[in-house]
N, C-alpha and C positions, 0 to 999 in steps of 0.2 A: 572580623573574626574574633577579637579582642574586645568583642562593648562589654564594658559593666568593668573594668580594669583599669587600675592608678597606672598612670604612665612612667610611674619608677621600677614594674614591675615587667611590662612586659618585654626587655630586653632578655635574652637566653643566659644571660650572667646572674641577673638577678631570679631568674625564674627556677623556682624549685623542680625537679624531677616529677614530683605529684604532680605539681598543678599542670607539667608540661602533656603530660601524658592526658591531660585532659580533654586538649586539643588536636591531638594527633589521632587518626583514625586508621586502622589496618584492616584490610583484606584478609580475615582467617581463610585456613585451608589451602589449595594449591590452584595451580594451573588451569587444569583440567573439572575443578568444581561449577557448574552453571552458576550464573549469577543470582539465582534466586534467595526470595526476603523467605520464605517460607518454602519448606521442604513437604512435600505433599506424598507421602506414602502409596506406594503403588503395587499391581500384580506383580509376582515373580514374575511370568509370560514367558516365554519359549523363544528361542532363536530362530530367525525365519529360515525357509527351505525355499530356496527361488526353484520351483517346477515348470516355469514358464516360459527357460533361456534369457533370462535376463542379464543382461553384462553393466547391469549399474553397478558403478565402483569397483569394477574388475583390471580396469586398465590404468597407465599412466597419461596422467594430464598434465602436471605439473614438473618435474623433476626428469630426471632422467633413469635413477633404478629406484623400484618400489619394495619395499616386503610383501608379499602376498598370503595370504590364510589359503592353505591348501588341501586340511583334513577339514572334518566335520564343523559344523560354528560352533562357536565357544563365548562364553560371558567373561570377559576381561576387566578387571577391576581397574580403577583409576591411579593406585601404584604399583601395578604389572607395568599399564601402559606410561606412567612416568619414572620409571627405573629403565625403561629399553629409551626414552627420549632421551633420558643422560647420556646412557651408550652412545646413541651416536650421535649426538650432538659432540660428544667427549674425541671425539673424530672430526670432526665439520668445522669446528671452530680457529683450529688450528691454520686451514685453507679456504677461508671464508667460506665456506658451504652453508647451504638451506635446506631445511628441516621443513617438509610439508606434511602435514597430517590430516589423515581423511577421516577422521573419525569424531562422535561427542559422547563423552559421558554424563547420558542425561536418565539412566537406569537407578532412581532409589534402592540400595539394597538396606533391606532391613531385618537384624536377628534378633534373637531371643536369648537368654541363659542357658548354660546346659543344666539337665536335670530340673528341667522347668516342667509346671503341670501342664496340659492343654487347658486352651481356650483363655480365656481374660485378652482379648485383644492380639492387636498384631504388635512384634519387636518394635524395640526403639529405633531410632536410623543411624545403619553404621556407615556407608561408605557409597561413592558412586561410582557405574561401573556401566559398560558398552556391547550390545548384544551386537557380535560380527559371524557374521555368515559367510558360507564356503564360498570363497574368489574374492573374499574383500580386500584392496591394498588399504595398508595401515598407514604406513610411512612413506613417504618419498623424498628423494635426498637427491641435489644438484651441486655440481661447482665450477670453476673457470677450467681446473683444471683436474677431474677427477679420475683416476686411475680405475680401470675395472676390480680390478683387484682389491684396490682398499674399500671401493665399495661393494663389493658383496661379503668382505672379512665383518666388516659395519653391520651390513642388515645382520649377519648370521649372533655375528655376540647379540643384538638389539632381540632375536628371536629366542636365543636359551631364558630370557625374560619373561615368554608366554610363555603361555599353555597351549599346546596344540601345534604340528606341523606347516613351515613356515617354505616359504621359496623367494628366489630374489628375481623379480622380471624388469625389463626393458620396455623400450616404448615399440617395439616391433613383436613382443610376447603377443600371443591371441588371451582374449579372454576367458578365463576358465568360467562355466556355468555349473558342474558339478565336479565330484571326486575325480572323476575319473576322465572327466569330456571338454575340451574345450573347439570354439568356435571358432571362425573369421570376422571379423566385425561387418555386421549386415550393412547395407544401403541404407541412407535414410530416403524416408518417404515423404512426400507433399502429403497431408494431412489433409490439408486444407481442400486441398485440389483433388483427392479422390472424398471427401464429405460431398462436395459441389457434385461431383460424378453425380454420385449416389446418396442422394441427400434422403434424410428423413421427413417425415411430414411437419414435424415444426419448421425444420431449418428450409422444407422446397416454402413454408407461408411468408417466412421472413424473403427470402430470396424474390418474390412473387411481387410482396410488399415495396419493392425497390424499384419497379419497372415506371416506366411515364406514365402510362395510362390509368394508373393506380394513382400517381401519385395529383393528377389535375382534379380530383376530387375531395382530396385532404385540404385544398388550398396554400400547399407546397410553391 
């Protein structure tokens, strides 16, 4: 780490402040920034609308109570969502508790001056930020010994943080799939086992391809 360096020098007594900092290398930005070398400028783009009954990311997997988005989706900036992680991390720690987060901010937001003309390009890049749709849990939070109480007082201060109407669910909560409707969590299906059912004509050639009498002619 140190080539090209008199060996009187590189003890931290003798080493000046400048030079030290020469070799020291920091992480600009926070937490929540992706690690990217370059920052690639992108659509605004729009919050999805799951029309389909979708319950990805609606439920608890990890923790025991979640935050949940229960109005409209909303675009959450990366110091919304790390000002509500203080919140309750500022809880959690005291009682060894765990902080789970379902979310990334991997949304380029990029603006302009006010009183700027149109056109010459798009803004500079200001900040990054997380497009969450309606039923998404944000947070989830666990401990040896957590009191119902203290944790939904937790999510609720973590919520006056966003933007948008918030709820606290359990791992017995149904999934919400819109505003107003939530579901049972369906069966899963064999996938595999009704393709085979009902196979299509590439997958019946493959399947065909695997018998013996096919295969004594490959010289299998």
């Amino acid at each position: 780490m140190f080539l090209g360096l008199r060996p009187s020098i590189v003890g931290y007594g003798s080493l000046g402040l400048s030079k030290l900092n020469q070799f020291i290398t920091k992480r600009l930005g926070h937490e929540y920034a992706p690690r990217f070398k370059r920052v690639r400028k992108g659509h605004k783009g729009r919050v999805p609308v799951r029309t389909g009954g979708s319950i990805k990311g609606s439920t608890i997997v990890f923790g025991s109570y979640g935050l949940r988005l229960k109005s409209e989706g909303v675009r959450l900036s990366a110091k919304q969502l790390q000002e509500a992680d203080v919140v309750i991390m500022r809880a959690m720690r005291p009682i060894s508790g765990k902080l789970y987060k379902r979310f990334v901010c991997s949304v380029p937001v990029c603006v302009k001056g006010n009183e700027t003309r149109m056109g010459k390009g798009k803004g500079a890049f200001d900040h990054w930020a997380a497009r969450v749709p309606t039923g998404k849990v944000l947070f989830e939070i666990d401990a040896p010994n957590l009191h119902e109480r203290v944790a939904r007082d937790t999510l609720r201060k973590a919520a006056q943080k966003l933007s948008g109407v918030y709820e606290t669910v359990t791992k017995t909560d149904l999934p919400r799939v819109s505003l107003h409707r939530t579901i049972p969590v369906p069966p899963k299906e064999n996938v595999v086992s009704k393709m085979i059912a009902n196979p299509s004509k590439e997958l019946k050639n493959i399947l065909e391809g695997k018998k013996r009498e096919y295969k004594l002619y490959r010289g299998w």
